[in-house]
VOPAGU-2260 file (C-alpha; in pm, 1 decimal, decimal comma):
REM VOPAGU-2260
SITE   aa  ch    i         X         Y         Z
SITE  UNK   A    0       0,0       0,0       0,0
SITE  UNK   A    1     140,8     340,5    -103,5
SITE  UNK   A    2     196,3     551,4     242,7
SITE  UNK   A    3      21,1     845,0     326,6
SITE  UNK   A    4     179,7    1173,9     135,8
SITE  UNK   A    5     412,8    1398,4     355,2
SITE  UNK   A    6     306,7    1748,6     531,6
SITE  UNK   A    7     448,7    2055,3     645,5
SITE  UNK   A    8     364,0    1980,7     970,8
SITE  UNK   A    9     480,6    1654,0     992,7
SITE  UNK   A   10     800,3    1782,2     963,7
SITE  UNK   A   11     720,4    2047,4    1213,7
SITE  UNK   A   12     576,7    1787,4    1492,5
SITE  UNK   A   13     886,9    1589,9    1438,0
SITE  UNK   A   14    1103,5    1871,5    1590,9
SITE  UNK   A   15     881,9    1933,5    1901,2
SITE  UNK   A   16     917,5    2185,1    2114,9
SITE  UNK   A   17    1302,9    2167,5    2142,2
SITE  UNK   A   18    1325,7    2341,8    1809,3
SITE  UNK   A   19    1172,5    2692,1    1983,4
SITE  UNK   A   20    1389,1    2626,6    2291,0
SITE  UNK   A   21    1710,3    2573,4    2079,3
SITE  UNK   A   22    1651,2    2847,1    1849,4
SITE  UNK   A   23    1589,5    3078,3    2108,0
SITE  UNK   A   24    1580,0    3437,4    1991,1
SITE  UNK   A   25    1678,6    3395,7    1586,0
SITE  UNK   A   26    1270,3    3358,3    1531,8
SITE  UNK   A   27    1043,0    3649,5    1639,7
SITE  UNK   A   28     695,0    3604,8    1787,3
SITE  UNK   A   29     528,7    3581,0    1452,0
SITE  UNK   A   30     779,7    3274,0    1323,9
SITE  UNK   A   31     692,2    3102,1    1678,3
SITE  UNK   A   32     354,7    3101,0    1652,5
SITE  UNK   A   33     361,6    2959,8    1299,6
SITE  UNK   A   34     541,8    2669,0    1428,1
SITE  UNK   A   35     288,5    2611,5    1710,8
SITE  UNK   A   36     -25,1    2685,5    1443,2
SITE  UNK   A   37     118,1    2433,5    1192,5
SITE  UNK   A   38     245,4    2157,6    1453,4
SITE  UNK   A   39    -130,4    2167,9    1562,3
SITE  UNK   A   40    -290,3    2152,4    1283,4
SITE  UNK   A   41    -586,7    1901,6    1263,6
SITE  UNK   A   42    -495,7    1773,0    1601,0
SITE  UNK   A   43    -657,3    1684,4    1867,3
SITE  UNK   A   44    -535,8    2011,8    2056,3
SITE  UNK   A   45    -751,0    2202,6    1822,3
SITE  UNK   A   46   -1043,6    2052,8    1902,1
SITE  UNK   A   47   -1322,7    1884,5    1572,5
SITE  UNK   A   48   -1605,7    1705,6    1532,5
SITE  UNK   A   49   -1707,9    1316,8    1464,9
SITE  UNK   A   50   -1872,9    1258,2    1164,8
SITE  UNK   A   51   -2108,8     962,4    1061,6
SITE  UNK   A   52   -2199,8     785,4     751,0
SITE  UNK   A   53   -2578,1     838,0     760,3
SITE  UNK   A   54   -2614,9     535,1     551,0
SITE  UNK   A   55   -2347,6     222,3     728,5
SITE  UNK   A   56   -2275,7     415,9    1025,9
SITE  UNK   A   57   -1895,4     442,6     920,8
SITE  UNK   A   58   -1751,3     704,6    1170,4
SITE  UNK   A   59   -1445,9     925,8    1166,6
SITE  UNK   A   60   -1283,5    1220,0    1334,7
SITE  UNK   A   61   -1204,4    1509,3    1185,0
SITE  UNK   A   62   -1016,8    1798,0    1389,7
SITE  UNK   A   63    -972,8    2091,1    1306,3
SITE  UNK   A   64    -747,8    2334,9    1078,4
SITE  UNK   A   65    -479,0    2595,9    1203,0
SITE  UNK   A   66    -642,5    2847,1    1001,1
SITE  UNK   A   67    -295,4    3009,3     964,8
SITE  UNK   A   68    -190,3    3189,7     620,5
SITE  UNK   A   69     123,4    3043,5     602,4
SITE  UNK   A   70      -0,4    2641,5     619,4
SITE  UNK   A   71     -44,2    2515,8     276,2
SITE  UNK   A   72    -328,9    2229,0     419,1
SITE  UNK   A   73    -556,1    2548,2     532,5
SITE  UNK   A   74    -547,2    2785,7     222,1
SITE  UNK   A   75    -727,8    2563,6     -16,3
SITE  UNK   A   76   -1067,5    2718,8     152,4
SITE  UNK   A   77    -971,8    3056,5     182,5
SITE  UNK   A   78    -841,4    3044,6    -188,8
SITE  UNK   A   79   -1177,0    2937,7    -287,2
SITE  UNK   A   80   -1325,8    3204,0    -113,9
SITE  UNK   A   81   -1136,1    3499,0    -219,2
SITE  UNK   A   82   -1126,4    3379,3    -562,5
SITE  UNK   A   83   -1500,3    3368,4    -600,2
SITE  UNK   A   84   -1505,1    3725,2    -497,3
SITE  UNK   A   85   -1237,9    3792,7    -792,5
SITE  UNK   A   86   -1427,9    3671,7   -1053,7
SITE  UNK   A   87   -1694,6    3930,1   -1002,3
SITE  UNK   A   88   -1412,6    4221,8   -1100,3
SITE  UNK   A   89   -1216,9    4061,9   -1420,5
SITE  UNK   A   90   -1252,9    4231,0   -1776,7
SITE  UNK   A   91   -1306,1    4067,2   -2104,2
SITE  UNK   A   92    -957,3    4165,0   -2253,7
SITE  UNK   A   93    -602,7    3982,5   -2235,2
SITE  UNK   A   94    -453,9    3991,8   -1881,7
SITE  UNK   A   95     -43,5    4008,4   -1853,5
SITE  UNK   A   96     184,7    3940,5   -1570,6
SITE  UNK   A   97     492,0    4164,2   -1432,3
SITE  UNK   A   98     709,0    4065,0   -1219,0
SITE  UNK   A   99     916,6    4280,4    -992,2
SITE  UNK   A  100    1187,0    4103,7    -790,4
SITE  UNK   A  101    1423,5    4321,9    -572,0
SITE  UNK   A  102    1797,3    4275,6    -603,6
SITE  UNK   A  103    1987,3    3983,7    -394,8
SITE  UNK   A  104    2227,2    4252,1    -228,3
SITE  UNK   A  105    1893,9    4373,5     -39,8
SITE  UNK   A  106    1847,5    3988,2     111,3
SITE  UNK   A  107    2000,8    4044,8     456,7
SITE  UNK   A  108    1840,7    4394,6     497,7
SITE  UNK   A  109    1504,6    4281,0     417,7
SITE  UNK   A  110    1510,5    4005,0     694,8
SITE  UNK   A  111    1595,5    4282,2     944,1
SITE  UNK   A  112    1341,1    4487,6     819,1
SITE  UNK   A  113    1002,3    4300,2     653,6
SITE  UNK   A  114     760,7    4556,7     720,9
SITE  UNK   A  115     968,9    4836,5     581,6
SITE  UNK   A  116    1149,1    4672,7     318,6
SITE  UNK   A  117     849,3    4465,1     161,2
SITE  UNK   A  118     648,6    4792,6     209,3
SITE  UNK   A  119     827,0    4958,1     -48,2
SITE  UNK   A  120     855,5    4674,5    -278,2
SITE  UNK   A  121     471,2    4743,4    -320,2
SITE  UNK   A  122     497,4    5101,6    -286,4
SITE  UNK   A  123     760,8    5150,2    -585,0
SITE  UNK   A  124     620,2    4889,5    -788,7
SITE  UNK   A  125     310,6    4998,8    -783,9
SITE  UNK   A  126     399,1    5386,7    -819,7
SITE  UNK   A  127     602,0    5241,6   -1191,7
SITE  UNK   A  128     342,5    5049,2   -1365,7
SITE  UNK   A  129      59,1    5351,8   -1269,7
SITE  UNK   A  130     384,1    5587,2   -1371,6
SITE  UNK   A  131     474,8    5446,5   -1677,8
SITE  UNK   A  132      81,4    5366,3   -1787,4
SITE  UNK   A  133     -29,3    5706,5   -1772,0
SITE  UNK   A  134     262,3    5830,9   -1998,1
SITE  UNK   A  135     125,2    5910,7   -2354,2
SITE  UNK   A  136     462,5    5771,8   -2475,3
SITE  UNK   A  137     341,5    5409,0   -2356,9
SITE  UNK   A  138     -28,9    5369,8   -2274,2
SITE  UNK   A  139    -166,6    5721,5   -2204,9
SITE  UNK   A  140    -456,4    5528,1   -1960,5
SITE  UNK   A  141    -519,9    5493,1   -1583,4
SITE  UNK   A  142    -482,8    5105,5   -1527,1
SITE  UNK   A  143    -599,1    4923,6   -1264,6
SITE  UNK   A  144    -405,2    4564,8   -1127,8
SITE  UNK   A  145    -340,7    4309,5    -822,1
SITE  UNK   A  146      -4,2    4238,7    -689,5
SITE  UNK   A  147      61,3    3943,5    -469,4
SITE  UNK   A  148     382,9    3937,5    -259,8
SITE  UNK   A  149     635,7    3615,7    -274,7
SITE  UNK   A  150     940,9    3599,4     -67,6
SITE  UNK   A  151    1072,7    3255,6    -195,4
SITE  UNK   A  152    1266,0    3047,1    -443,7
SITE  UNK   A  153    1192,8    2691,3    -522,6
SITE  UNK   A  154    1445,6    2578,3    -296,1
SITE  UNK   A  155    1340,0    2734,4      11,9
SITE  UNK   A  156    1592,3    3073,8     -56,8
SITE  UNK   A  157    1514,7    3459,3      33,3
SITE  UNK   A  158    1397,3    3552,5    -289,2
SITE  UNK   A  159    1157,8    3881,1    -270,8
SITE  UNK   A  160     902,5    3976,7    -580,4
SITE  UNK   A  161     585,8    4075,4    -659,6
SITE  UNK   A  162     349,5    3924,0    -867,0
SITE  UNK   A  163     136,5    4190,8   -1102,9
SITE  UNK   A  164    -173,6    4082,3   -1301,2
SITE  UNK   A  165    -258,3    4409,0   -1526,2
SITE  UNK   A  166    -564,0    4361,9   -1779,8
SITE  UNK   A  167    -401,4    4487,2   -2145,8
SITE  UNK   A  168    -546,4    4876,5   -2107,2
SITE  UNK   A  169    -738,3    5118,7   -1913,7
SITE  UNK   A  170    -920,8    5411,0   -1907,1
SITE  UNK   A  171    -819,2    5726,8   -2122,5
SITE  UNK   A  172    -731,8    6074,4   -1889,3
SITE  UNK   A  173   -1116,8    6192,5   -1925,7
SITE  UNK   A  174   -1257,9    5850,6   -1867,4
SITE  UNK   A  175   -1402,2    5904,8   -2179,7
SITE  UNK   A  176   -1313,8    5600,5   -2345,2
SITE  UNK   A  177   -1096,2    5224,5   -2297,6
SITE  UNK   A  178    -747,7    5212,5   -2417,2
SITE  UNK   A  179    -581,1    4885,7   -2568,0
SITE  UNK   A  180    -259,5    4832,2   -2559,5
SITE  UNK   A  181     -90,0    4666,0   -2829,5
SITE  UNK   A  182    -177,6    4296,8   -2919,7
SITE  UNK   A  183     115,9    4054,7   -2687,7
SITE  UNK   A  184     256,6    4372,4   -2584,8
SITE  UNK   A  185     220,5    4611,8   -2256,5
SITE  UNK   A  186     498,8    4842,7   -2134,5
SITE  UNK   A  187     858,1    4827,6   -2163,0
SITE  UNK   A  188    1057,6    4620,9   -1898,5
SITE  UNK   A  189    1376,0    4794,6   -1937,9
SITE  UNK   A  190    1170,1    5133,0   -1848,9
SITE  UNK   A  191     969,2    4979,7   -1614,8
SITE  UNK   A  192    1262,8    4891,6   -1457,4
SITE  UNK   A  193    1482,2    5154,8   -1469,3
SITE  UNK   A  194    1231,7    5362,6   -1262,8
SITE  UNK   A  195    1133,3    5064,9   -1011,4
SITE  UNK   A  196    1522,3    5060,8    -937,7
SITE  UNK   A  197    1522,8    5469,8    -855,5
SITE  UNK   A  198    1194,2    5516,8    -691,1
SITE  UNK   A  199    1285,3    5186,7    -428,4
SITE  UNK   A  200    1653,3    5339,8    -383,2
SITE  UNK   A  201    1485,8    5679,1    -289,3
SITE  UNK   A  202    1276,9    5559,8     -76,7
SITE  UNK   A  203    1504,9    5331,3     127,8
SITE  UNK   A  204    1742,9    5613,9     148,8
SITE  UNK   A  205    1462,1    5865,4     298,7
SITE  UNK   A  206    1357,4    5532,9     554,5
SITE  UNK   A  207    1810,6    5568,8     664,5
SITE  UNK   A  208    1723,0    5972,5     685,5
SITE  UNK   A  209    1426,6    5881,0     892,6
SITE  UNK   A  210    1596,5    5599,4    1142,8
SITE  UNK   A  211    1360,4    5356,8    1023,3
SITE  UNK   A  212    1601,4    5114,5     910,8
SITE  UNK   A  213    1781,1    4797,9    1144,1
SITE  UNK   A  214    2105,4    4729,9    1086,9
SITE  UNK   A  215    2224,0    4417,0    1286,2
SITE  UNK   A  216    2509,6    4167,8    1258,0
SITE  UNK   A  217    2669,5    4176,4     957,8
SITE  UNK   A  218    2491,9    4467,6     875,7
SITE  UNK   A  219    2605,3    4708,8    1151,7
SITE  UNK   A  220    2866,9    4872,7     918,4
SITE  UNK   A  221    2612,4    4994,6     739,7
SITE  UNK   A  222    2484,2    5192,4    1016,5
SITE  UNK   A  223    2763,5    5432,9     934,3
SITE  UNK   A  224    2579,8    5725,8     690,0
SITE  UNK   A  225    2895,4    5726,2     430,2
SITE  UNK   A  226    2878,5    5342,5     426,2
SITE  UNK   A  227    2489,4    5329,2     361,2
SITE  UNK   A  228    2568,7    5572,6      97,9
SITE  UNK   A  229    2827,4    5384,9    -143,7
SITE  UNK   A  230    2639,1    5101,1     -77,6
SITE  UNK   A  231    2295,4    5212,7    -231,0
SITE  UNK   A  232    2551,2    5365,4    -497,1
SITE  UNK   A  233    2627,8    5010,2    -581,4
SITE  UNK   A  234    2259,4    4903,2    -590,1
SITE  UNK   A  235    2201,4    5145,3    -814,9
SITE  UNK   A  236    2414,4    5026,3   -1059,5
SITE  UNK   A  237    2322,2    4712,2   -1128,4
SITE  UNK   A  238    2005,5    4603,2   -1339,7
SITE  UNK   A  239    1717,8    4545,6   -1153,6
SITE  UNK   A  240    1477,0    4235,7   -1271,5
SITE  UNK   A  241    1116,3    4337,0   -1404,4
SITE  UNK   A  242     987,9    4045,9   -1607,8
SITE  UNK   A  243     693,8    4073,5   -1794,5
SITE  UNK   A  244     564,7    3719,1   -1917,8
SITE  UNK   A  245     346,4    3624,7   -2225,4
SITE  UNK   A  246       4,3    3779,2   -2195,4
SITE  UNK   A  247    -291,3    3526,9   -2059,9
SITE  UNK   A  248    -553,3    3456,8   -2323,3
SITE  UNK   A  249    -826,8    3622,7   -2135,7
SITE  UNK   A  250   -1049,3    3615,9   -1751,2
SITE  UNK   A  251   -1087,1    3238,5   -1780,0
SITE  UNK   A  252    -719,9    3171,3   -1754,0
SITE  UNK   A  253    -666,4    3454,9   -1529,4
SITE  UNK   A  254    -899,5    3304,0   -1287,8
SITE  UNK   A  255    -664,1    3000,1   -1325,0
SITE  UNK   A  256    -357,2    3125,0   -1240,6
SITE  UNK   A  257    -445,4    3340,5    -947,8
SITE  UNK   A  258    -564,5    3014,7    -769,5
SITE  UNK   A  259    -245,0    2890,0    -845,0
SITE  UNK   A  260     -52,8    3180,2    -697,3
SITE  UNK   A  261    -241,7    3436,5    -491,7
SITE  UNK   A  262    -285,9    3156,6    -203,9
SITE  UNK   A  263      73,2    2967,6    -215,5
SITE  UNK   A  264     262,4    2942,4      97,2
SITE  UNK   A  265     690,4    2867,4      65,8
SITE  UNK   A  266     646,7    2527,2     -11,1
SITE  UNK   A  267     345,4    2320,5     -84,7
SITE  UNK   A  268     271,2    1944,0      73,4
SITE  UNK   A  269     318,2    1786,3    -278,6
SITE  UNK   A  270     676,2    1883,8    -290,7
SITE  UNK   A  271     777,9    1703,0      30,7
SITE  UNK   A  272     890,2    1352,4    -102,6
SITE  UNK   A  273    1033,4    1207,4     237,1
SITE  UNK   A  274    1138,2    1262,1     637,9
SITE  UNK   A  275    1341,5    1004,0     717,4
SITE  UNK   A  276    1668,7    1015,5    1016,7
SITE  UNK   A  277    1598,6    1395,1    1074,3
SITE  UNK   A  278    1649,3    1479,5     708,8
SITE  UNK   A  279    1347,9    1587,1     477,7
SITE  UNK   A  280    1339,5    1550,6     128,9
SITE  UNK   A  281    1165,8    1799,2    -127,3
SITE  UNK   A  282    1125,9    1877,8    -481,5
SITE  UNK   A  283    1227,0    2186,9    -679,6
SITE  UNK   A  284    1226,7    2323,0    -998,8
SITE  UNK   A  285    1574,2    2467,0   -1121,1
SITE  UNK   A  286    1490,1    2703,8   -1347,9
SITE  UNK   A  287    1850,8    2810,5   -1426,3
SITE  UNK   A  288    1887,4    2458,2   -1631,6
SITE  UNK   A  289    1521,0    2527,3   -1768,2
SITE  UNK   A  290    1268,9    2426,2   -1562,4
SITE  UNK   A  291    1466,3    2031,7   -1446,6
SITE  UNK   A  292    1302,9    1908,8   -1175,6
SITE  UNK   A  293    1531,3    1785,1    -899,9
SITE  UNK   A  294    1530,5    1689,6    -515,1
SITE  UNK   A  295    1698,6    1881,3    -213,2
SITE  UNK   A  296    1744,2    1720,9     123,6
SITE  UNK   A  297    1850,4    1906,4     414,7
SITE  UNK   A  298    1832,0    1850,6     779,4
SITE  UNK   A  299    1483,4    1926,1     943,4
SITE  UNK   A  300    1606,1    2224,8    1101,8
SITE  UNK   A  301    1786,6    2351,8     872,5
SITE  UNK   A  302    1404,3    2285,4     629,5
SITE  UNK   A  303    1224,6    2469,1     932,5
SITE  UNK   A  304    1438,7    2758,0     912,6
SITE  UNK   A  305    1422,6    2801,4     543,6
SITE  UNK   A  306    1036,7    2791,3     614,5
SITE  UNK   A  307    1021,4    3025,7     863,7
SITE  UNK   A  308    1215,7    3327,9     712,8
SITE  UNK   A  309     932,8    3364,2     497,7
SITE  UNK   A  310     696,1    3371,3     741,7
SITE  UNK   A  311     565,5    3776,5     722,3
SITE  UNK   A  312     485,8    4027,3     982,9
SITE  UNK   A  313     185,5    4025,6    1181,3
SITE  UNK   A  314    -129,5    4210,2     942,0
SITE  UNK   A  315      73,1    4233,7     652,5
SITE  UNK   A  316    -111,7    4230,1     340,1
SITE  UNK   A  317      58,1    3989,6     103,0
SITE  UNK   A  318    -230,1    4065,9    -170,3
SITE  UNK   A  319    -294,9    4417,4    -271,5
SITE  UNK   A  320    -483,7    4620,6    -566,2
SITE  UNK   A  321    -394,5    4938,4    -706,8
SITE  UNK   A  322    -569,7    5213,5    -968,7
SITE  UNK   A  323    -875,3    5115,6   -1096,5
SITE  UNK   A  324    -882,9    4786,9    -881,4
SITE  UNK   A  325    -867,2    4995,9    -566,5
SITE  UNK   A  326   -1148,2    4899,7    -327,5
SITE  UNK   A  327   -1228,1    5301,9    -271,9
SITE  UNK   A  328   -1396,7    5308,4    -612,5
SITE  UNK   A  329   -1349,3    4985,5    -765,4
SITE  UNK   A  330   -1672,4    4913,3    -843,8
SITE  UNK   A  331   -1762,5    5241,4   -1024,4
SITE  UNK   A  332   -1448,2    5225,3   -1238,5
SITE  UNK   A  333   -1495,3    4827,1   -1353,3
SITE  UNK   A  334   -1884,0    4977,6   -1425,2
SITE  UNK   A  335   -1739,6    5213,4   -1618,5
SITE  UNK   A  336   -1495,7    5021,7   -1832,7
SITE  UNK   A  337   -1723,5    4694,9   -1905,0
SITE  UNK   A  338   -1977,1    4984,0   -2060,2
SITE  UNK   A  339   -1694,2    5171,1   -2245,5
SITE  UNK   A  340   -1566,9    4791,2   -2360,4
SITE  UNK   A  341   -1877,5    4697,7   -2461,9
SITE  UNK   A  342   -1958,3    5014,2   -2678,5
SITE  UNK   A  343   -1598,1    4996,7   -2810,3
SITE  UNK   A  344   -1740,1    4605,6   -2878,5
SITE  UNK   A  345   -1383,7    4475,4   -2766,0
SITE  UNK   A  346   -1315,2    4163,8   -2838,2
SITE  UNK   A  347   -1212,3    3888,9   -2537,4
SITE  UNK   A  348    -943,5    3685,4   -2630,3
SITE  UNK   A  349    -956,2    3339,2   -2728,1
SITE  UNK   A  350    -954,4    3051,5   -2498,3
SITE  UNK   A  351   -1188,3    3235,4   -2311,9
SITE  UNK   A  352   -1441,0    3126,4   -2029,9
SITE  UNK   A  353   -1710,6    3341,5   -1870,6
SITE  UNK   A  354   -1601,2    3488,2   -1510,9
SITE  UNK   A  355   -1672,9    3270,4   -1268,4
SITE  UNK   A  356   -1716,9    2981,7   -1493,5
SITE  UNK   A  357   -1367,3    2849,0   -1397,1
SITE  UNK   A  358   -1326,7    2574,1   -1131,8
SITE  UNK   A  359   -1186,0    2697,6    -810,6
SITE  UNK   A  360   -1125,6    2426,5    -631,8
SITE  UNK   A  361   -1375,5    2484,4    -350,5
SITE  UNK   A  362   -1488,9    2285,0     -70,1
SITE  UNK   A  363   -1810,7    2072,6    -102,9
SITE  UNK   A  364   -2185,5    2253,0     -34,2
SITE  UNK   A  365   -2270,1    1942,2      89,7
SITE  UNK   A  366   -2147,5    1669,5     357,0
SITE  UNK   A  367   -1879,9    1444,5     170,0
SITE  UNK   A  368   -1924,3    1114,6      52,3
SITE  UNK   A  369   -1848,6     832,2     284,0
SITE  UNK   A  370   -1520,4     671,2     178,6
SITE  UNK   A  371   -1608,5     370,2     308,4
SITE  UNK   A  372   -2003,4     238,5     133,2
SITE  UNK   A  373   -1939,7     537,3    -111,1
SITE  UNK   A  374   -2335,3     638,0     -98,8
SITE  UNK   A  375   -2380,0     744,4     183,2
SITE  UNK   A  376   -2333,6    1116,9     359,0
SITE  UNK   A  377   -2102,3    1197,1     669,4
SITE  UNK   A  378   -2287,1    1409,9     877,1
SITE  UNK   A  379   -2147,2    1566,2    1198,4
SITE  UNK   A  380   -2270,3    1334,2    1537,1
SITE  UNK   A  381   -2050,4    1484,6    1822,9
SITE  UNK   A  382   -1843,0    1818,6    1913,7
SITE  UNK   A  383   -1475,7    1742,3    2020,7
SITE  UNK   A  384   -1365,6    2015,1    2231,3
SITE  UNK   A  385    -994,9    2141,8    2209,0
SITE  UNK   A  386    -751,5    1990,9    2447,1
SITE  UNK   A  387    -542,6    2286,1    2390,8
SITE  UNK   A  388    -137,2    2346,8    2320,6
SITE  UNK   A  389     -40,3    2142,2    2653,0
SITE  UNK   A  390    -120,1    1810,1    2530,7
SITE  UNK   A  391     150,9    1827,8    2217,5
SITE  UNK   A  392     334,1    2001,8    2420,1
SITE  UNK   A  393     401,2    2342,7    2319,7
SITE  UNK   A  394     307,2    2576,2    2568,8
SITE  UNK   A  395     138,3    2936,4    2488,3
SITE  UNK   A  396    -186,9    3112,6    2325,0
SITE  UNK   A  397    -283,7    3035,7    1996,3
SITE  UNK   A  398    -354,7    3387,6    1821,0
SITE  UNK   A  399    -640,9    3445,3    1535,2
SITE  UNK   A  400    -543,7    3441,9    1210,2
SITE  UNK   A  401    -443,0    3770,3    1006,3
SITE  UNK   A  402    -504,9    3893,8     681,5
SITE  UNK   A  403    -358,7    3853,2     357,5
């Protein structure tokens, strides 16, 4: 019989509560209680419910999830959720997908300073694509998109980018019409990423004006003003990645890849092949030798603490949406543009399915089949209440979810 597949917080559970004791203070609040979320997940500690076939009595337990952002097992639902809501705002025209990924030299300073750091990587992206739009020498149009943060490589690395999903066009200065961009073709990388590279530089050098930056470790030299300097001189001349990949053919496939991506946590349970003598094997994708798929193993802690660095700050939003797509008037504005699309009788790209028509993956309306007669439903018999962090063994209050 094939064994059950691997999780995340198997690997967790099989470092107990040692692993917090021996790391001591290298993780911060936030990383600790994503260790004690995930370790608990669908545990008895958590408290769940007893189901029953309602047809040959077949029972099972089923406790309850973590609810945490950062567990892969829990963000199937809220995916489902959020994506539903998404639907509702997607235009008929060809979507594309920029992505802005900051320089490797920032690593270190962006694990002393996540807030700050991953602030401005939405704050200067953002600021370029609207930038760059609303010139007349590229789009001339307001535009409207979502950007999803990522802080990870397939193997586990520091690896900071954000994710844009810009539909092909916008709105003209008056609002008086819907401007296309060119067929397979938005904005310029190299100017998109000329001006990503100065507006982040500025605005890290006003956060050393301000004293909002940490410098610790091996980063204490740059404390020194002159230091911080030359080294931002440095940044600033090197090329700074904007990718822009091939356009998607329209909302259907849109729909598609944001449940693929707008949900997706450092690593996901399919990748983890094997835990065996304190040593956990994964898969990754090594796109340097075009896409090859090969395995990693590393020690457990040495997994955990690749994990953890991409854990983010408490009520940081991961998924944001600028211009058009801003909640403030977000509504109004997609009114506007399906109306100005239709009269302009735009064409949706091929390959096409109706908004909302895509499947998303969502949990059953209804009480699952039983596994076990295969006709019957499992409805819930009995409340288990939670027996709490104590009986794993991991000591402390279990804190509500944020949001994305």
């Amino acid at each position: 019989m094939k064994p059950p597949p691997l999780e995340l917080a198997e690997v967790f559970r099989s470092l107990g509560p040692e692993f917090l004791e021996r790391e001591g203070k290298s993780l911060d609040a936030e990383q600790r209680r994503v260790f004690r979320d995930l370790t608990l997940c669908r545990t008895a500690a958590l408290g769940g419910h007893l189901e029953q076939c309602a047809r040959c009595g077949h029972r099972e337990i089923a406790y309850n999830s973590c609810r945490n952002r950062h567990c892969p097992k829990c963000q199937a639902a809220a995916r489902a959720e959020w994506m539903r809501a998404q639907a509702e705002d997607l235009l008929p025209v060809p979507y594309f997908h920029v992505v802005f990924t900051l320089p490797a030299q920032l690593g270190p300073l962006s694990l002393q300073n996540k807030r700050l750091i991953y602030g401005l990587l939405f704050r200067a992206a953002s600021e370029t694509l609207l930038e760059i739009a609303a010139d007349p020498r590229h789009l001339g149009a307001r535009i409207g998109f979502l950007a999803v943060l990522h802080t990870w490589g397939q193997a586990l690395q520091h690896h900071p980018h954000l994710h844009c999903v810009v539909p092909g066009g916008g709105l003209s200065p008056g609002h008086g019409r819907w401007v296309a961009c060119r067929r397979g073709f938005f904005l310029p990388v190299k100017v998109l990423s000329r001006l990503f590279r100065r507006k982040f530089i500025g605005y890290l050098q006003q956060a050393r004006e301000e004293n909002r930056l940490t410098f610790a470790g091996q980063l204490s030299p740059l404390a020194d003003a002159g230091r911080f300097a030359g080294w931002l001189q440095e940044l600033g001349r090197r090329e700074w990645v904007v990718y822009a990949k091939p356009p998607f053919g329209g909302p259907g496939q849109v729909l598609k890849y944001l449940a693929r991506y707008t949900h997706r946590v450092a690593i996901a349970n399919r990748r983890l092949l094997a835990l065996s003598a304190g040593r956990v094997t994964f898969s990754w994708k090594d796109y340097a030798a075009g896409n090859v798929r090969r395995m990693m193993t590393l020690a457990a802690e040495e997994f955990a603490r690749r994990f953890l660095q991409h854990v983010l700050p408490r009520g940081f939003v991961r998924i944001r949406h600028y211009g058009l797509l801003a909640n403030r008037s977000r509504d109004e504005k997609l009114e506007l543009c399906r109306r100005l699309l239709k009269e302009d009788d735009h064409p949706p790209s091929g390959n096409d399915r109706p908004p909302g028509d895509e499947p998303t993956q969502s949990e059953p309306s209804e009480p699952r089949l039983c596994p076990v007669c295969r006709q019957g439903r499992m409805v819930i018999v009995e409340r288990i209440a939670a027996a709490g962090y104590e009986s794993q063994g991991l000591l402390g209050p279990r804190v509500d979810q944020d949001s994305s």
